[in-house]
Gaussian input, Z-matrix of N, CA and C with variables (Angstrom, degrees):
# hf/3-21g

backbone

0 1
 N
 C     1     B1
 C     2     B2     1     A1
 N     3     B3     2     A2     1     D1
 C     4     B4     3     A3     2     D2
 C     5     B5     4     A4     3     D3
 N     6     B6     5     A5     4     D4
 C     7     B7     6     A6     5     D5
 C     8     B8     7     A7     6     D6
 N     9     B9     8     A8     7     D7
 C    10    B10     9     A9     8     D8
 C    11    B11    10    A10     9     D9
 N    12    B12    11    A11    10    D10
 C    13    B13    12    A12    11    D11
 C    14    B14    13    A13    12    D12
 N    15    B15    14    A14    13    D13
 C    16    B16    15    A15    14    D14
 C    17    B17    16    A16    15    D15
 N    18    B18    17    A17    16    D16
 C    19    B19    18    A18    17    D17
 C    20    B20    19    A19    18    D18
 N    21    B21    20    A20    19    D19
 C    22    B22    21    A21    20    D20
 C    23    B23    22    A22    21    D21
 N    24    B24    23    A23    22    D22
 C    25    B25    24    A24    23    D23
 C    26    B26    25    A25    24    D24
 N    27    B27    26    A26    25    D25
 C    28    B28    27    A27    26    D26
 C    29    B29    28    A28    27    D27
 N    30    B30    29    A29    28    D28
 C    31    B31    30    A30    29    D29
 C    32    B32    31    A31    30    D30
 N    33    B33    32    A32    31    D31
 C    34    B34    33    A33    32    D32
 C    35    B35    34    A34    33    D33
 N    36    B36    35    A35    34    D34
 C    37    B37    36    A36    35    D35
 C    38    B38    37    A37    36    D36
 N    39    B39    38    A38    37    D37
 C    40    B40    39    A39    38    D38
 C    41    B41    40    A40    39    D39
 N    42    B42    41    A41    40    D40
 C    43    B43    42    A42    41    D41
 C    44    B44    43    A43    42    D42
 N    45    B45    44    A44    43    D43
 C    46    B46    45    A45    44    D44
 C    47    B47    46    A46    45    D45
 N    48    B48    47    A47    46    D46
 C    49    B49    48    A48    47    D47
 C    50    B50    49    A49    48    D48
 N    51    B51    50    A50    49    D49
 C    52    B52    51    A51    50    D50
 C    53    B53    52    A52    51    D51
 N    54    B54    53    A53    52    D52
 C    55    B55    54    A54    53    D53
 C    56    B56    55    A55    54    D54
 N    57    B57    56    A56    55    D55
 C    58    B58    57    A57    56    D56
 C    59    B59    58    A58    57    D57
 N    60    B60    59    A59    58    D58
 C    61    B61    60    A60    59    D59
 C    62    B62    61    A61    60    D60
 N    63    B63    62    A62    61    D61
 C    64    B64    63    A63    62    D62
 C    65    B65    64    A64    63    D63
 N    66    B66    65    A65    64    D64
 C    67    B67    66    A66    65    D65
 C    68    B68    67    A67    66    D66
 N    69    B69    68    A68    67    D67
 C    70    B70    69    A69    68    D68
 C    71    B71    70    A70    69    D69
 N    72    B72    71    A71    70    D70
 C    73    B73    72    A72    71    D71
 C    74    B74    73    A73    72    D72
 N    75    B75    74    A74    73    D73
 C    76    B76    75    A75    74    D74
 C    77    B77    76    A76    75    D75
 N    78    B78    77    A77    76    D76
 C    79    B79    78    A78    77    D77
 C    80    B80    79    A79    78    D78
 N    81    B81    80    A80    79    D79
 C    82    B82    81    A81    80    D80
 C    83    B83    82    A82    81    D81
 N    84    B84    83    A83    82    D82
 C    85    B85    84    A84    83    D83
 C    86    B86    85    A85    84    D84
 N    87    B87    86    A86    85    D85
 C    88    B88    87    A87    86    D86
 C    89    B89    88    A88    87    D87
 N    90    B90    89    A89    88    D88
 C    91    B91    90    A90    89    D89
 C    92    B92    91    A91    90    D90
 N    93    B93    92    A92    91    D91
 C    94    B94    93    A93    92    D92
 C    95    B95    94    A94    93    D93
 N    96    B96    95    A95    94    D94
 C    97    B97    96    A96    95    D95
 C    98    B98    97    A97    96    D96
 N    99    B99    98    A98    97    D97
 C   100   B100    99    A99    98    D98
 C   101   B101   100   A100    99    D99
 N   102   B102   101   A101   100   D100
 C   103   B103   102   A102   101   D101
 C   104   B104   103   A103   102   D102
 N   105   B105   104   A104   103   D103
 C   106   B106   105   A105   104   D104
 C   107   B107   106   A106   105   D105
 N   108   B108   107   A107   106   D106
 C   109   B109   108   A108   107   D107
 C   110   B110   109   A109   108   D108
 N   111   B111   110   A110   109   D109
 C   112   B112   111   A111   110   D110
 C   113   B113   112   A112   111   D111
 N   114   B114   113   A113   112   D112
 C   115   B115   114   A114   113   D113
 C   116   B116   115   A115   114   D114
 N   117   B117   116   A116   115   D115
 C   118   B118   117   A117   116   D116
 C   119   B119   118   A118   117   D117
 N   120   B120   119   A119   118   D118
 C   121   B121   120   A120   119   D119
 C   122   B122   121   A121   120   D120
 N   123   B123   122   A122   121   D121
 C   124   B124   123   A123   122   D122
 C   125   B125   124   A124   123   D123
 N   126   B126   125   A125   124   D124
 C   127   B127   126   A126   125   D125
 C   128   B128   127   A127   126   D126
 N   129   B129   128   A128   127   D127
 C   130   B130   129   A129   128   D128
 C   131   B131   130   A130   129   D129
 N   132   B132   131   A131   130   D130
 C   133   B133   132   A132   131   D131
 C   134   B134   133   A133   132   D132
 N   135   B135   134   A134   133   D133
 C   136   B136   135   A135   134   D134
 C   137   B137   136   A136   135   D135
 N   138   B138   137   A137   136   D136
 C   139   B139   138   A138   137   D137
 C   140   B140   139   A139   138   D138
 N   141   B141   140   A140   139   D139
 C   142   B142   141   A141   140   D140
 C   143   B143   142   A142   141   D141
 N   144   B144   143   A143   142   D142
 C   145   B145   144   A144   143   D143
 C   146   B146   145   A145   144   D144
 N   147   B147   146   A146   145   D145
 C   148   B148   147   A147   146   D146
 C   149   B149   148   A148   147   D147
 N   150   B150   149   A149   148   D148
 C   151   B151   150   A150   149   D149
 C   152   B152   151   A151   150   D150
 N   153   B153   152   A152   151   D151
 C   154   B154   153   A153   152   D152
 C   155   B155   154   A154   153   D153
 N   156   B156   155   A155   154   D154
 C   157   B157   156   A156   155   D155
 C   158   B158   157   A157   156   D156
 N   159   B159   158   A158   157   D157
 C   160   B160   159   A159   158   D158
 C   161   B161   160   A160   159   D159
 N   162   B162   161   A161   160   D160
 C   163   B163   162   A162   161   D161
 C   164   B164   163   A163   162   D162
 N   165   B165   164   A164   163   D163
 C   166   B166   165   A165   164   D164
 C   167   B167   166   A166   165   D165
 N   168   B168   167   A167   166   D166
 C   169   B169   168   A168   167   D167
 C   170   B170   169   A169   168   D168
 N   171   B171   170   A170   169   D169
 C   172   B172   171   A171   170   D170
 C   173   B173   172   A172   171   D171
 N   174   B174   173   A173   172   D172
 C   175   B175   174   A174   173   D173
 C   176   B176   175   A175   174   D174
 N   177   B177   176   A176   175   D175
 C   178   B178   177   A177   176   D176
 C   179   B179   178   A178   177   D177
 N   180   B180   179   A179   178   D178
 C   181   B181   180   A180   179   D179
 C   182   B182   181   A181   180   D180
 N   183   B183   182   A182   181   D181
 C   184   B184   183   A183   182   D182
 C   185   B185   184   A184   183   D183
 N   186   B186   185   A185   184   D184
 C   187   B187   186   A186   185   D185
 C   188   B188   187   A187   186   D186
 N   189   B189   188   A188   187   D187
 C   190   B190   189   A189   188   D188
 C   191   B191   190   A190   189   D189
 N   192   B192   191   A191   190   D190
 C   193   B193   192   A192   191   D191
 C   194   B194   193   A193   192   D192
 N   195   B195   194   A194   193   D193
 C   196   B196   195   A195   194   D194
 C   197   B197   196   A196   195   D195
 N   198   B198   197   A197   196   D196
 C   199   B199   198   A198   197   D197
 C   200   B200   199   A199   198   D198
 N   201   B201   200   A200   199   D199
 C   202   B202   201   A201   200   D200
 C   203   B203   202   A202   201   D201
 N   204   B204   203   A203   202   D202
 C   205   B205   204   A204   203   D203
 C   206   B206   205   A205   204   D204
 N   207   B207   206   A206   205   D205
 C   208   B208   207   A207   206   D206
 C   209   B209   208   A208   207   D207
 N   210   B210   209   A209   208   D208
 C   211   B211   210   A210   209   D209
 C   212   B212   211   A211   210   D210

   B1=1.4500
   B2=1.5278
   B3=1.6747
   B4=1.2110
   B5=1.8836
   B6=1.5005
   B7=1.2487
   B8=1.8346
   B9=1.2289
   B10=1.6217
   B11=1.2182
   B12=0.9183
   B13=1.8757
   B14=1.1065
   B15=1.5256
   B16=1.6532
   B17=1.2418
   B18=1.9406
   B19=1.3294
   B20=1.2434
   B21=1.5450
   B22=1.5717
   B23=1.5940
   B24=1.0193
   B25=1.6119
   B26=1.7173
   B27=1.7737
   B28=1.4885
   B29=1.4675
   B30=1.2847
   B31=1.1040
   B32=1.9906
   B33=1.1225
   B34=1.2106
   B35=1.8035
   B36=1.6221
   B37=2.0305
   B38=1.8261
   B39=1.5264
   B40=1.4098
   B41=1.2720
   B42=1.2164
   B43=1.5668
   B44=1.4100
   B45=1.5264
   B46=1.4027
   B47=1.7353
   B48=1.4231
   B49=1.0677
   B50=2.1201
   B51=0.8197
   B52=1.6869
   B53=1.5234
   B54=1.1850
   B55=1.5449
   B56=1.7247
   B57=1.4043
   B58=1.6456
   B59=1.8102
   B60=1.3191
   B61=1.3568
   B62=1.3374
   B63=0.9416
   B64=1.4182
   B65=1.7458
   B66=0.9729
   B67=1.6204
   B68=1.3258
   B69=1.1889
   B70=1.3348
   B71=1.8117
   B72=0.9362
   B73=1.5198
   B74=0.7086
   B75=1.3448
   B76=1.4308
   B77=1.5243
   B78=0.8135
   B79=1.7699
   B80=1.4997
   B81=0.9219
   B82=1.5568
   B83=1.8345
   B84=1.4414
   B85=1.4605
   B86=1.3966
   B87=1.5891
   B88=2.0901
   B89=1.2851
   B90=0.8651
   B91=1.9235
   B92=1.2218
   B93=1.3167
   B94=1.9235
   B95=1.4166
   B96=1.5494
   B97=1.5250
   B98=1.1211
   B99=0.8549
   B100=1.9063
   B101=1.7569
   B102=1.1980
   B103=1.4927
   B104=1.4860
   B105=1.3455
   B106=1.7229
   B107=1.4674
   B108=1.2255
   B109=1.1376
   B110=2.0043
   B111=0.8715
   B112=1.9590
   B113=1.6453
   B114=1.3805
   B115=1.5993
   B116=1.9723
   B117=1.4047
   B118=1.9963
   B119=1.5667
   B120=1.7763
   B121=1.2928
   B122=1.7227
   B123=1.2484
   B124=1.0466
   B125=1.3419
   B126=1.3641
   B127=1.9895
   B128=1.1536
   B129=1.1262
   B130=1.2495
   B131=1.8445
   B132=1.4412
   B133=1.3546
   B134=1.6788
   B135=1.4430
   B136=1.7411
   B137=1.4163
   B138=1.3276
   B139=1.5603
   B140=1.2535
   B141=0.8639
   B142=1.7695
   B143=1.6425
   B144=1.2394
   B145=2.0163
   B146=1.2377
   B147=1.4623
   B148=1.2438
   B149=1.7044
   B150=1.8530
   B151=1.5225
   B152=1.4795
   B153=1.5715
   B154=1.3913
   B155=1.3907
   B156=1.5098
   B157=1.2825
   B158=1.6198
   B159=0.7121
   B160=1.7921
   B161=1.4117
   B162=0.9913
   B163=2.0497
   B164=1.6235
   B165=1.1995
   B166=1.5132
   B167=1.4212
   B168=1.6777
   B169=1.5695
   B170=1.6733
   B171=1.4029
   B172=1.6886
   B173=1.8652
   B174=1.4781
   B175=1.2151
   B176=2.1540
   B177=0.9691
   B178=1.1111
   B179=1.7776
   B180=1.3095
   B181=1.4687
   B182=1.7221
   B183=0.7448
   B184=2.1976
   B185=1.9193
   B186=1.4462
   B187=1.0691
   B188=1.9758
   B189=1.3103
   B190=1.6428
   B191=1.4883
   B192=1.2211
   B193=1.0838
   B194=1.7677
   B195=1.2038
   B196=1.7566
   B197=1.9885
   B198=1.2881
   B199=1.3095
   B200=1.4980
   B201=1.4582
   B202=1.2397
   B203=1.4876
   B204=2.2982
   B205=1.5136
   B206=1.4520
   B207=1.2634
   B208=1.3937
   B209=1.6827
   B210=0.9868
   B211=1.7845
   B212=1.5774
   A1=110.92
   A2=125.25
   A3=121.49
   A4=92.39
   A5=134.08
   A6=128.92
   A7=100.71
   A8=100.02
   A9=90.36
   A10=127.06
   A11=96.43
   A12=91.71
   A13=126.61
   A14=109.63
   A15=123.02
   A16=118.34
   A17=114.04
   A18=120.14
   A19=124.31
   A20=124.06
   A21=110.21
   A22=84.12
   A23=154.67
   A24=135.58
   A25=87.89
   A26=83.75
   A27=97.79
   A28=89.83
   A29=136.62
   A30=170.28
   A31=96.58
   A32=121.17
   A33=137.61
   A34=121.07
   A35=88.13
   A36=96.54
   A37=103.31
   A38=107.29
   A39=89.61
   A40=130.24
   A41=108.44
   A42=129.80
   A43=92.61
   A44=122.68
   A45=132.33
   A46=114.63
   A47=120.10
   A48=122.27
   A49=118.98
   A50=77.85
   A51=101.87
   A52=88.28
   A53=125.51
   A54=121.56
   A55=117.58
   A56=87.82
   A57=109.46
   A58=97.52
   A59=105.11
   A60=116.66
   A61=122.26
   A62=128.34
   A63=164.93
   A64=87.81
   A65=135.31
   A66=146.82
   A67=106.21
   A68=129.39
   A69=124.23
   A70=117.16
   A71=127.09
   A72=126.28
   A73=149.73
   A74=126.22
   A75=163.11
   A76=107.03
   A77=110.22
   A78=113.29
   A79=131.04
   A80=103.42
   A81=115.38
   A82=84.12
   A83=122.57
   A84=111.03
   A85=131.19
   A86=98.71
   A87=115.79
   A88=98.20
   A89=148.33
   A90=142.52
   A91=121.81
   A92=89.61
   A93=111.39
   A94=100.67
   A95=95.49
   A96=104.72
   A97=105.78
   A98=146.15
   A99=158.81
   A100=125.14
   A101=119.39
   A102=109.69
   A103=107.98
   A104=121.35
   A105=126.89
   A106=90.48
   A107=138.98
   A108=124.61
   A109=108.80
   A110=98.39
   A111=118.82
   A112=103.10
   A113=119.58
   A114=126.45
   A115=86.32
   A116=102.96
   A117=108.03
   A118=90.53
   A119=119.85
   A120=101.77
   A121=97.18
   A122=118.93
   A123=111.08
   A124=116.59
   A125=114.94
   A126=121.16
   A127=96.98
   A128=146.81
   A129=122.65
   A130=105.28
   A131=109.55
   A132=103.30
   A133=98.62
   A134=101.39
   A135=109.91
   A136=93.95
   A137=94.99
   A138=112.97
   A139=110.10
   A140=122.94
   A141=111.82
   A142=127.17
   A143=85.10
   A144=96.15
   A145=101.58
   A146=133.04
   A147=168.45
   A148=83.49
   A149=88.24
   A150=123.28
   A151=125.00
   A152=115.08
   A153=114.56
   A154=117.88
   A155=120.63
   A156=121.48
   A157=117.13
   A158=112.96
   A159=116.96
   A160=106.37
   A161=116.08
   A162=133.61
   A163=84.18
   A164=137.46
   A165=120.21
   A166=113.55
   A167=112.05
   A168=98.76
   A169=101.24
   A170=134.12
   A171=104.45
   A172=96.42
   A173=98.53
   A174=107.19
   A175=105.78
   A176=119.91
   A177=137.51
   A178=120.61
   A179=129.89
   A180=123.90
   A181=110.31
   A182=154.37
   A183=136.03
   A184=83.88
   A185=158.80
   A186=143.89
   A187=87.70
   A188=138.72
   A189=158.29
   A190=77.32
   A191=126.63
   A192=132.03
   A193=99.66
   A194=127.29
   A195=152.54
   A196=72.51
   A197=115.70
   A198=119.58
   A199=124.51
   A200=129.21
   A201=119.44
   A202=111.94
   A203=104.40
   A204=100.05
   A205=77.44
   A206=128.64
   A207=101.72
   A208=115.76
   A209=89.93
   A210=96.13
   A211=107.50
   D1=-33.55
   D2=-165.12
   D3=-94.64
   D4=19.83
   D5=154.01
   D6=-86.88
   D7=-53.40
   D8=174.97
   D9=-57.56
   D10=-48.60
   D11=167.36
   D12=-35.78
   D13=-59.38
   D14=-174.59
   D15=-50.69
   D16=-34.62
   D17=157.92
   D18=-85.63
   D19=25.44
   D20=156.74
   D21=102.52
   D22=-20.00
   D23=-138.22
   D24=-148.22
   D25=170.52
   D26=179.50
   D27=-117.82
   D28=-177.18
   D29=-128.69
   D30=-114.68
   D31=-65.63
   D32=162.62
   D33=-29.89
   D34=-79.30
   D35=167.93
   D36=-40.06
   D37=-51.04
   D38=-165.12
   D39=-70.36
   D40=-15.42
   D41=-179.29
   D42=-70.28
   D43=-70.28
   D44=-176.07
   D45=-53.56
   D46=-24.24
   D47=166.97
   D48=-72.76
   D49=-37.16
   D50=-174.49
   D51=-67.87
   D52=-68.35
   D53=-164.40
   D54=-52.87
   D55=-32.94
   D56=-169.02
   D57=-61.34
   D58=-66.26
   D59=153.51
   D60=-6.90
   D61=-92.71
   D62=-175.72
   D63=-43.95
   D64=-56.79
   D65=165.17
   D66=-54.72
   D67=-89.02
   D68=160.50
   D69=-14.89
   D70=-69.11
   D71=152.86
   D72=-46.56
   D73=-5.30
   D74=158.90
   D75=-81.08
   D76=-57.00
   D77=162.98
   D78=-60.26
   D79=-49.80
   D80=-156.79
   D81=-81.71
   D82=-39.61
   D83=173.95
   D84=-83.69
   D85=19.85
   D86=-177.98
   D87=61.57
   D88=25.33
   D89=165.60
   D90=-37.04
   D91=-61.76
   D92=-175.51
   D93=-146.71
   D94=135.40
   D95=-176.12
   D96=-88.21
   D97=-24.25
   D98=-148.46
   D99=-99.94
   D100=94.40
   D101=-155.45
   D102=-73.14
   D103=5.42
   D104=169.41
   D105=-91.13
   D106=-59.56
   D107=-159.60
   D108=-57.35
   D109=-58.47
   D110=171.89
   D111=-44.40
   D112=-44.18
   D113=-176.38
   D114=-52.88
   D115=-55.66
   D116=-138.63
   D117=-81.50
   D118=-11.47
   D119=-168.33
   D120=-101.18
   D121=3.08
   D122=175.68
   D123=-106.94
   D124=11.79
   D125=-167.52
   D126=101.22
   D127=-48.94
   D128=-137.64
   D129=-87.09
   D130=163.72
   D131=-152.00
   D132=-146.70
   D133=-0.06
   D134=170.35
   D135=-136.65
   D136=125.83
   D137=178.76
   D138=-74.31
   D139=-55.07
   D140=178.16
   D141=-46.43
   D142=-39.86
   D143=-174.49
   D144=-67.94
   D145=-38.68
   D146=-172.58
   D147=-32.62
   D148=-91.24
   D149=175.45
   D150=-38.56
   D151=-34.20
   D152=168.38
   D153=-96.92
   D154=0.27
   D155=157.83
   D156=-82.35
   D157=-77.34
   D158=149.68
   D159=3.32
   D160=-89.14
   D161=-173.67
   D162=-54.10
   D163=-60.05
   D164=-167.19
   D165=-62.86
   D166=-35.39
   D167=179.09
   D168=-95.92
   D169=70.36
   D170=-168.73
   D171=177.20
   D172=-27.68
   D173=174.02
   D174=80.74
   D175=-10.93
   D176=-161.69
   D177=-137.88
   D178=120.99
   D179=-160.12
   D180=-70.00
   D181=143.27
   D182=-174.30
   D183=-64.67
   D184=-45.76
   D185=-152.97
   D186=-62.19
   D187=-38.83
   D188=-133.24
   D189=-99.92
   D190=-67.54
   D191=-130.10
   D192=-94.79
   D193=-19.25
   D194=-157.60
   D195=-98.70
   D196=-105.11
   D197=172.94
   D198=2.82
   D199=-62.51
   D200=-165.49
   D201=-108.76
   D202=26.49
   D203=168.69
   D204=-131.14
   D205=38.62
   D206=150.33
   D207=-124.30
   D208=-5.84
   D209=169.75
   D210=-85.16

């Protein structure tokens, strides 16, 4: 915990940052078209929180973000 700290973060954000990631990357490289499928492969297990975590770290919702890498 006192490495996270030193960088500003707890243990938690980074996990939750990392996952967010990992979603975000999942998209942007056409993997999976499906933002339930991307929610369950990344942990997450409520789609919505999913979706408003996402848009908070990303500026953009993954349904926004799925959309303007598949055209």
């Amino acid at each position: 915990c006192r490495i996270f700290a030193a960088e500003g973060t707890t243990v938690t954000k980074y996990l939750w940052q990392n996952r967010l990631l990992k979603a975000h990357n999942l998209i942007t490289e056409g993997r999976i078209k499906q933002v339930g499928q991307i929610a369950l492969q990344c942990g997450f297990s409520d789609f919505s929180h999913f979706s408003r975590a996402f848009k908070k770290e990303f500026n953009a919702s993954p349904k926004q973000l799925l959309s303007s890498h598949s055209t």
